[in-house]
Backbone bond lengths (Angstrom), bond angles and torsions (degrees), N, CA, C in turn:
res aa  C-N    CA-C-N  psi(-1)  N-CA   C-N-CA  omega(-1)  CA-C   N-CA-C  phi
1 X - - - 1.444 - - 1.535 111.50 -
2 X 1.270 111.77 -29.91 1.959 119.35 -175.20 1.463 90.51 -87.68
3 X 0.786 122.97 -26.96 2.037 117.03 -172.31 1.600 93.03 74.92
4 X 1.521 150.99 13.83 1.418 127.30 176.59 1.342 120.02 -48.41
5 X 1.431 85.62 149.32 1.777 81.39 167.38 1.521 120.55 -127.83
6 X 0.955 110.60 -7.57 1.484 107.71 165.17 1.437 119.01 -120.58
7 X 1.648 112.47 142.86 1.038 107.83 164.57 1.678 119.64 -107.68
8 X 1.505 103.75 145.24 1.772 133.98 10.07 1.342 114.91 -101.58
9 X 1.222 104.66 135.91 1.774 109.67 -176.29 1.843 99.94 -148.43
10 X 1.004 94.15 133.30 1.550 109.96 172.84 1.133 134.05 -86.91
11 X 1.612 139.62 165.44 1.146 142.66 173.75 1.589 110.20 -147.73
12 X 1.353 114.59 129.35 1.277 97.20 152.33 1.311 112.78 -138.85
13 X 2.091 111.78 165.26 1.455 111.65 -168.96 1.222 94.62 -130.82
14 X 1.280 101.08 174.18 1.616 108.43 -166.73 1.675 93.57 -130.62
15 X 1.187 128.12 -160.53 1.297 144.05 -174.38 1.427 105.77 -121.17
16 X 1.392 134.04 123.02 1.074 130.93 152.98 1.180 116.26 -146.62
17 X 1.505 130.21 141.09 1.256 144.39 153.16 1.804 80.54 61.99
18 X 1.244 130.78 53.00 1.900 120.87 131.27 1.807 79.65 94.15
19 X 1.397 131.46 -22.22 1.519 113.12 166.73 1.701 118.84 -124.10
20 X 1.054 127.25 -172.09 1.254 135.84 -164.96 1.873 109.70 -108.35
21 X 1.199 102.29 122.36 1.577 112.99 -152.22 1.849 75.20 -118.57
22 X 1.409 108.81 134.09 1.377 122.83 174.75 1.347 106.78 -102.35
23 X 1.192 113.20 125.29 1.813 121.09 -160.87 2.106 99.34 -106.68
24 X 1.420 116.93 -37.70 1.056 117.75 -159.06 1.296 100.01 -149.61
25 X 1.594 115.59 118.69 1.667 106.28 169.88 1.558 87.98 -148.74
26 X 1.900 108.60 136.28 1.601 111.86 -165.19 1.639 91.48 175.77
27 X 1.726 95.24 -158.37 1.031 95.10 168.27 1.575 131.79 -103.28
28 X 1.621 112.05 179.10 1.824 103.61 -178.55 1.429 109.94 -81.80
29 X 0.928 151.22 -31.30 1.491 170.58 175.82 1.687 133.11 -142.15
30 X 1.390 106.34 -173.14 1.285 96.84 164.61 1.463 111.49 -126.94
31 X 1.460 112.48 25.93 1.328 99.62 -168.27 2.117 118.65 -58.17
32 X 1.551 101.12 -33.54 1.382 120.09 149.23 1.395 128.10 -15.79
33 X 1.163 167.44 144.97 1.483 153.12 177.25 1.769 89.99 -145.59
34 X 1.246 126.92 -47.67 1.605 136.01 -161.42 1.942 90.81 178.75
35 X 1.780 89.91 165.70 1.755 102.69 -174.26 1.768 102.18 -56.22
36 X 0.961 141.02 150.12 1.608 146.38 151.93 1.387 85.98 103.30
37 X 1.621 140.14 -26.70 1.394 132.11 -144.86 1.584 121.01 -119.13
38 X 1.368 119.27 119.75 1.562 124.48 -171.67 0.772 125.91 -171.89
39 X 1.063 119.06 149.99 1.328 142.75 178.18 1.539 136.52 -51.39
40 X 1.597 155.99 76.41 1.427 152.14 -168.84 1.446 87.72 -2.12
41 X 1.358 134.91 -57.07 1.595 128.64 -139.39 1.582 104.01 -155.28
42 X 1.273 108.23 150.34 1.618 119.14 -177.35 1.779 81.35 -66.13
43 X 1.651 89.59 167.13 1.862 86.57 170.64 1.853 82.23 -133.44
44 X 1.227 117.94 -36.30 1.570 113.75 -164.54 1.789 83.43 -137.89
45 X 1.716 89.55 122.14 1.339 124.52 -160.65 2.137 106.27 -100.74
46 X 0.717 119.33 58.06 1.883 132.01 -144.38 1.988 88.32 -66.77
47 X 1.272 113.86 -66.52 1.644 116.27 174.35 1.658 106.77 -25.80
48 X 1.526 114.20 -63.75 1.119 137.52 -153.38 1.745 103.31 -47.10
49 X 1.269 97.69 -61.90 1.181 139.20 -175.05 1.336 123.38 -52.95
50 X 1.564 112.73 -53.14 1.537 145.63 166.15 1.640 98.73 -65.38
51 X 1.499 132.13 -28.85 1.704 119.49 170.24 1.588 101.68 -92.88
52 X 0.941 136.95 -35.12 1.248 131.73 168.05 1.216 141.70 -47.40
53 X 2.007 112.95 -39.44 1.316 102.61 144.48 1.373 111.69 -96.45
54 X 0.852 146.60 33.46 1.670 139.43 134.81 1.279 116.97 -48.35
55 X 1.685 99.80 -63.00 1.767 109.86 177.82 1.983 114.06 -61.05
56 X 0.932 109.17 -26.82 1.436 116.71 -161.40 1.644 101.78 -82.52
57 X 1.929 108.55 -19.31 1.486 106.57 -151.16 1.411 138.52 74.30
58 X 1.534 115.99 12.70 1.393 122.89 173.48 1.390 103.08 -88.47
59 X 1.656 105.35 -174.57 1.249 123.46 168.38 1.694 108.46 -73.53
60 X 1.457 103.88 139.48 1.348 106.66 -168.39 2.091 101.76 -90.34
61 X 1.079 107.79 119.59 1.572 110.13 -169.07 1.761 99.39 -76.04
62 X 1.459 101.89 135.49 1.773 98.33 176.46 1.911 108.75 -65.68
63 X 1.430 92.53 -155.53 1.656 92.21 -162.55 1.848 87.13 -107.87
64 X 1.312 103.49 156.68 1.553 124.45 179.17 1.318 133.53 -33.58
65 X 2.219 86.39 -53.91 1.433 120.09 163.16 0.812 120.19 -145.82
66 X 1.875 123.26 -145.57 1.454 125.94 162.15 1.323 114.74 -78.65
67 X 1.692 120.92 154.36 1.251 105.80 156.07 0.913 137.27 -74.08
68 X 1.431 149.67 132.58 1.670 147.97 149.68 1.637 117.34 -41.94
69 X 1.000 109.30 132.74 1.543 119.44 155.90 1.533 94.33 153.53
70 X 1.564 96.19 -135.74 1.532 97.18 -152.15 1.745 102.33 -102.54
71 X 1.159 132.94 163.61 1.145 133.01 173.20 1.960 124.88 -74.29
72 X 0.811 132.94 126.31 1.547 132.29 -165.48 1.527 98.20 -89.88
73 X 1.495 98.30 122.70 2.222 88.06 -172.11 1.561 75.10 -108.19
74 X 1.615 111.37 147.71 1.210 110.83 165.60 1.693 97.59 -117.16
75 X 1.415 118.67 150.79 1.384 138.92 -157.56 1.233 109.15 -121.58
76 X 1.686 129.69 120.39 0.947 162.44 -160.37 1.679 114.47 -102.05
77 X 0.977 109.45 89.76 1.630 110.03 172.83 1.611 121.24 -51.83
């Protein structure tokens, strides 16, 4: 339903008008830099952040960057 393509990458939806309106789809952090490469510690937390103004009722801020990890192939019969 989020269309991601890499994992790990997030989405979240909210409720509107009887269907599900996707407010935020990205990454969870940045602890990531590139594949093999990172950081001891996230420094800018984007998931975290993106449920927080959900709950609060703000505008939901996108993510920093891309996510890192691996690519999601989806397979076609």
């Amino acid at each position: 339903m989020a269309h991601v393509t890499t994992t790990p990458e997030a989405a979240i939806f909210v409720p509107r008008n009887g269907a599900l309106r996707e407010v935020y789809r990205g990454r969870i952090d940045d602890r990531y830099l590139s594949l093999g490469t990172e950081r001891p510690q996230a420094t800018h937390h984007d998931l975290e952040e993106a449920i927080r103004a959900v709950l609060a009722g703000k505008l939901v801020p996108q993510p920093g960057g891309p996510p890192v990890g691996c690519s999601i192939v989806t397979l076609h019969p």
